[in-house]
C-alpha atoms as a printed R data frame, in Angstrom:
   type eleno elety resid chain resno       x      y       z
1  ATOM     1    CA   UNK     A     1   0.000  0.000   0.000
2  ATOM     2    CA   UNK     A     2   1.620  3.373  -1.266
3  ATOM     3    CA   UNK     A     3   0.759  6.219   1.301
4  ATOM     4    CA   UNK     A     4   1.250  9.781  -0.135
5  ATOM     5    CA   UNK     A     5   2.402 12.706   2.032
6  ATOM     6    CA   UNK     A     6   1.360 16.382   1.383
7  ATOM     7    CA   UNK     A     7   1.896 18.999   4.173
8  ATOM     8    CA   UNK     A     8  -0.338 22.477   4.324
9  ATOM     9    CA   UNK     A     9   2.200 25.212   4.262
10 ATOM    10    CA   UNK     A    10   2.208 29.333   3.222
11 ATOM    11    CA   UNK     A    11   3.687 30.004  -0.234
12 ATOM    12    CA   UNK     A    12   4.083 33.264  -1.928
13 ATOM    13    CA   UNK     A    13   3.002 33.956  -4.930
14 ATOM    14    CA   UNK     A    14   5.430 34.422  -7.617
15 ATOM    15    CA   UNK     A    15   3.525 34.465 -11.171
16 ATOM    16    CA   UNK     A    16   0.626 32.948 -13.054
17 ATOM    17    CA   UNK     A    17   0.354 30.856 -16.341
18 ATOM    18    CA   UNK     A    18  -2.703 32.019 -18.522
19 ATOM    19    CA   UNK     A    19  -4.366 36.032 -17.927
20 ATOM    20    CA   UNK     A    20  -4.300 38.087 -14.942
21 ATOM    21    CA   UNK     A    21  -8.106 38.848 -15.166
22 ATOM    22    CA   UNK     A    22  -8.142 34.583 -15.311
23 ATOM    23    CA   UNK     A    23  -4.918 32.710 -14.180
24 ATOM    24    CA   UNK     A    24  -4.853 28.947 -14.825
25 ATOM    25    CA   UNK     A    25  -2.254 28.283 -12.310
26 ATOM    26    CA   UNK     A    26   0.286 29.920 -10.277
27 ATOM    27    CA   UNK     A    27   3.760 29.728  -9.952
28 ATOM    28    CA   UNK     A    28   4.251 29.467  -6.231
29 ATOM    29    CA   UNK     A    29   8.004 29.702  -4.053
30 ATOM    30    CA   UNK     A    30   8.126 27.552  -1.294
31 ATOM    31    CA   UNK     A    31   9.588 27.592   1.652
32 ATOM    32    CA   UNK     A    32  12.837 25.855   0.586
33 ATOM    33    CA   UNK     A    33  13.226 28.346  -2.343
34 ATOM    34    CA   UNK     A    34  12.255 26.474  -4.918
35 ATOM    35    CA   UNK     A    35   9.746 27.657  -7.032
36 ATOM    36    CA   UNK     A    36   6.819 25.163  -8.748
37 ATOM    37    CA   UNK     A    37   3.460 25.816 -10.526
38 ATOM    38    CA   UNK     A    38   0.502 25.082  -9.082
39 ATOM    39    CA   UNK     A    39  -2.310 22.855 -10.289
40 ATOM    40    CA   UNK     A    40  -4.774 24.530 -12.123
41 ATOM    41    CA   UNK     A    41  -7.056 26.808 -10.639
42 ATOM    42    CA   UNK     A    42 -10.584 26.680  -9.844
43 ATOM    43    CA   UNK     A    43 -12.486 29.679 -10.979
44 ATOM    44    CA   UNK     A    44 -13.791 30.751  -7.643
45 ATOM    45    CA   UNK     A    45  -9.875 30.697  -6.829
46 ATOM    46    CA   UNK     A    46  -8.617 32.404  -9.509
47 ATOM    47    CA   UNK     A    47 -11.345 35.122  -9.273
48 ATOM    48    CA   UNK     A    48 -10.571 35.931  -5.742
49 ATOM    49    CA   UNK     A    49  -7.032 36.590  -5.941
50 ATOM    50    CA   UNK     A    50  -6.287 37.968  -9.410
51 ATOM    51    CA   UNK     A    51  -6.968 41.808  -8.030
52 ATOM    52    CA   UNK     A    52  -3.926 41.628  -6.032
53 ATOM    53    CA   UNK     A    53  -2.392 40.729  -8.925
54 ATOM    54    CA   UNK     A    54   0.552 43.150 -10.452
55 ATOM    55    CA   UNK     A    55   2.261 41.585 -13.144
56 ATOM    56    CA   UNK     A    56   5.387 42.162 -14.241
57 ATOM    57    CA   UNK     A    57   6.487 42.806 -18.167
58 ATOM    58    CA   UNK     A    58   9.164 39.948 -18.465
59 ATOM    59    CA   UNK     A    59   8.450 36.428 -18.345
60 ATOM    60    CA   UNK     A    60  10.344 33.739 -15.446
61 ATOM    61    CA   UNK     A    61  10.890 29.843 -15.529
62 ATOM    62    CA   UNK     A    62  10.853 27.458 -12.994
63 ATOM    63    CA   UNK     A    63  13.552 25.021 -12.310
64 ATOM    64    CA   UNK     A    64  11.305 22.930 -14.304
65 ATOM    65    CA   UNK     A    65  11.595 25.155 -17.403
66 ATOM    66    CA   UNK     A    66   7.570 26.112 -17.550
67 ATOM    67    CA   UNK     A    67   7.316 29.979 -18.346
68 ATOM    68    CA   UNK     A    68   5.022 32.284 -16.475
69 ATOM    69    CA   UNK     A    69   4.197 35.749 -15.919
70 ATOM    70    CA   UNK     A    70   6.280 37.102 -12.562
71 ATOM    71    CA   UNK     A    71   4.034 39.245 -10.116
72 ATOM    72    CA   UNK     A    72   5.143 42.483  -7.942
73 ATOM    73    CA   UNK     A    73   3.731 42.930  -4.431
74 ATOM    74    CA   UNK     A    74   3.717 40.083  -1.767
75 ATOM    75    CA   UNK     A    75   0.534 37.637  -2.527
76 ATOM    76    CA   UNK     A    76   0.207 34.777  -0.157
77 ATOM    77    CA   UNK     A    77  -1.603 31.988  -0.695
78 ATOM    78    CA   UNK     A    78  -1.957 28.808   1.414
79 ATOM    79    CA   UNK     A    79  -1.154 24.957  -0.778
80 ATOM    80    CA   UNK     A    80  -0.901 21.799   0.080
81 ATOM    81    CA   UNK     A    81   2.474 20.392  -1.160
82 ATOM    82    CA   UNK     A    82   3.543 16.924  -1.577
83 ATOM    83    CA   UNK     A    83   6.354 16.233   0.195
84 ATOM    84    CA   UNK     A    84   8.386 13.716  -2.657
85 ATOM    85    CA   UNK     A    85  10.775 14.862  -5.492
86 ATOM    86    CA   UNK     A    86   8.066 15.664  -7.660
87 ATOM    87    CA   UNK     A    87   5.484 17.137  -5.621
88 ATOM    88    CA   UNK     A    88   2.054 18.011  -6.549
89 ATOM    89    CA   UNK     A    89   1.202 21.919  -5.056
90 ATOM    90    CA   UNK     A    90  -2.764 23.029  -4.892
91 ATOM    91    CA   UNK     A    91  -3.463 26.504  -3.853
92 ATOM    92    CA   UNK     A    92  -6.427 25.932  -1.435
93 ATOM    93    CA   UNK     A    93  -6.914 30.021  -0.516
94 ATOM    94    CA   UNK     A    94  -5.375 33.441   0.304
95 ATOM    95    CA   UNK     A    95  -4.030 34.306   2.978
């Protein structure tokens, strides 16, 4: 039997993939630095927290390599994030 760990922890925001009016998914640092996307957003989500907003006019990559829009300002949201190599983050709300 496989048991998967995921720990709630505070992230800060540090881009979006997709529009600000409607992000698909942010790009998120964690506490150890490293910075991941998120999974994709649910609408109520994304509606709620794309007024704060303030993108930036160059684009940023992830370790990963997946491009997204950077963001000024200090958003934080709260995620639940896997806790293997390749771990899964979901933004769950705003802090």
């Amino acid at each position: 039997m496989k048991i998967r760990h995921a720990a709630t922890i505070e992230a800060i925001v540090a881009g979006f993939t997709g529009t600000v009016r409607q992000p698909r998914a942010f790009a998120v640092r964690l506490p150890d630095g490293r910075v991941a996307l998120s999974q994709r957003l649910t609408t109520a989500l994304a509606t709620r927290i794309a007024p704060h907003l303030v993108p930036q006019p160059q684009r940023a990559y992830t370790q990963g390599g997946d491009a997204y829009t950077p963001v000024g300002g200090e958003v934080i949201v709260e995620v639940v994030a896997g806790t293997t190599r390749h771990a899964v983050v979901t933004v769950v709300r705003l802090r």
